[in-house]
N, C-alpha and C positions, 0 to 999 in steps of 0.2 A: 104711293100712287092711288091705293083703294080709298085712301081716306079724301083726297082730292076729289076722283072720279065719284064718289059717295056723296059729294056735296049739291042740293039741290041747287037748282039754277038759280033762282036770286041769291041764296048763300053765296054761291062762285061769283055773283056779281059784285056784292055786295064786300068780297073780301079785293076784287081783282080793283074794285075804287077804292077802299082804304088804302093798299098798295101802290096806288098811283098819286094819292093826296100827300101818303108820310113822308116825313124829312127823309132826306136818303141819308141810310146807315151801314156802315159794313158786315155786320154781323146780324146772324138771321134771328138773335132770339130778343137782340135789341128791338128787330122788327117787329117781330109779332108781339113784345111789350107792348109796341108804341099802337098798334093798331087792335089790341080786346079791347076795346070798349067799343071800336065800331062793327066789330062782327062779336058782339056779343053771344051770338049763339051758336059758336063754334068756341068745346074746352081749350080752355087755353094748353093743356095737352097735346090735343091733337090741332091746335096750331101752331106751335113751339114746331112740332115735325113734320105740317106743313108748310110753312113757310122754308124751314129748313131744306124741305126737299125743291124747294122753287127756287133758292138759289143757286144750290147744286146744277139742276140745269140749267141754269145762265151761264155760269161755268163752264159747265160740259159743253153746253151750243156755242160759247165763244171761242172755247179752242180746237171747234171741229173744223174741218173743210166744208162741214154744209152749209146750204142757203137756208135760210129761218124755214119755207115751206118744207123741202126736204125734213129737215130735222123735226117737223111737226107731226108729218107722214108717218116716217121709220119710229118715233115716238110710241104714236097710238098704236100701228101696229104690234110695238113689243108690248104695251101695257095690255094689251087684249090676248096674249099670248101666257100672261100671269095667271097660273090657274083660278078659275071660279070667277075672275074679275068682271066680266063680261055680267055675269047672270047678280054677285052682290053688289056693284055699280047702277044696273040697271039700265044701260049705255053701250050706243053701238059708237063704229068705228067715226063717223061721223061727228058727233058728240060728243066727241071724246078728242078730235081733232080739232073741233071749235072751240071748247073749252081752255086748252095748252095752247092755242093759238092766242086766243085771247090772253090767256095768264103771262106768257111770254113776248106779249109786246106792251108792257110797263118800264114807260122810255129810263124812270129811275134804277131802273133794276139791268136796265141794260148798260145806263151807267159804272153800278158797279163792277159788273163782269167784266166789260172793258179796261175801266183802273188795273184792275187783280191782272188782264191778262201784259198791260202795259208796265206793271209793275214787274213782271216776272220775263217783261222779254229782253232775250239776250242770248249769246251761245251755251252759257250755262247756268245753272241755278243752284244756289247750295240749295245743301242738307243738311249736312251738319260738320261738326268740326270736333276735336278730342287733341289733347298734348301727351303724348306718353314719353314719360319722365325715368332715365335709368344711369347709371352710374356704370362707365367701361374700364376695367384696367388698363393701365400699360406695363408692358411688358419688358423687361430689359433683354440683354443676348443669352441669357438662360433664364428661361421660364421655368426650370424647374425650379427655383427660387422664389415663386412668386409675383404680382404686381409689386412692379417699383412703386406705382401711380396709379391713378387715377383722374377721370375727366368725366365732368357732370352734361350730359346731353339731355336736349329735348325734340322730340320729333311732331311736329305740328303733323295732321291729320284733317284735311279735309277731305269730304264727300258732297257728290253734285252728281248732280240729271242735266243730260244734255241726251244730243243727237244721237250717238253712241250708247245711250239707257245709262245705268249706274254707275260712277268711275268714283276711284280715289286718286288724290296726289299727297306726295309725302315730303316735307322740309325740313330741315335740319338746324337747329336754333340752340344760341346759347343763350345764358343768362342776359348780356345785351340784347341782345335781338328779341328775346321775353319781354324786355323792360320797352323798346322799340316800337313793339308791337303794342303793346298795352296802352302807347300814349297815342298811337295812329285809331286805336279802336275807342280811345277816352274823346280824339279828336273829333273823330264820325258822331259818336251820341250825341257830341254838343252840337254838332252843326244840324242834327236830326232833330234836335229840341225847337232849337233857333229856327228853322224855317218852318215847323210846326207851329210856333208864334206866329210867326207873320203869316198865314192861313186862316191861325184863329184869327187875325183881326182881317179877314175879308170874309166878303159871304160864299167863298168857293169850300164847301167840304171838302174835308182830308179824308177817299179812300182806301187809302191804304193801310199797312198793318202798320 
């Protein structure tokens, strides 16, 4: 934020029209590749992590409740509440409200926030997945005897964010259902490849991951 609020005014303009001219990209360090040589006088440093932090907040304002002005408001106000910011910025509340106003209506960038938030809507959203792999005896009518047997298990393990905050669910799978599964997930990729082609061949970018 200080590095933003830091930026002289035509700097800040000078970066908020590069941003509006680039090809839209999903990733923010693609962006600010694609756009040092037009704000040449900002290190490509300290725009790697600001650009980084401008799509962050396209994010965060797309998946608030607020209206853009609100979200502009409560904005400046917390970045002026960042110690010292106020006095090494050089910038009051004002200016600081014009400025993220301005940076936050870059119809491309609103673009992507949108994708990412269309991408991920639904009642829930993984996280991650894990298969834990163990081996159970069986038993006959005297255990003190030992496993007669044995039987090879796997417990599928997913993790997702929903409404309810972090939840697991847990499946139970054998070797078919291993091999079942692995051909429903071989089937996804391809199909994910496949209409990724025909994307590349229209001029509509692919934002998502």
């Amino acid at each position: 934020m200080l590095k933003i609020c830091s930026l002289s005014d035509p700097m800040a303009s000078g970066l908020i029209d590069a941003l509006g001219a680039a090809k839209i990209v999903p990733q923010p360090q693609e962006m600010a590749a694609q756009i040092a040589d037009s704000v040449s006088g900002i290190p490509i440093e300290d725009l790697i992590i600001i650009v980084r932090t401008v799509y962050s907040l396209y994010y965060v304002r797309e998946f608030s409740d607020a209206s853009p002005s609100r979200f502009v408001g409560e904005l400046a106000e917390a970045i002026l509440e960042i110690p010292d910011i106020k006095t090494a910025a050089n910038a009051d509340e004002l200016a600081i409200r014009d400025r993220f106003k301005r940076l936050l209506n870059v119809k491309s960038l609103s673009m992507i926030s949108k994708a990412s938030r269309l991408q991920r809507e639904g009642e829930r959203l993984y996280c991650e997945a894990m298969i834990l792999s163990d081996i159970r005896p069986v038993f006959g009518d005297d255990i003190t005897s030992g496993p007669g047997s044995a039987v090879l298990t796997h417990t599928l393990k997913v993790s997702y964010h929903g409404d309810e905050g972090h939840r697991d669910f847990f499946v139970v799978l054998d070797g078919e259902d291993l091999k079942a599964l692995g051909e429903v997930v071989d089937r996804a990729q391809a199909k994910d490849e496949s209409l990724r082609k025909v994307l590349r061949g229209t001029n509509i970018p692919d934002l998502g991951i």
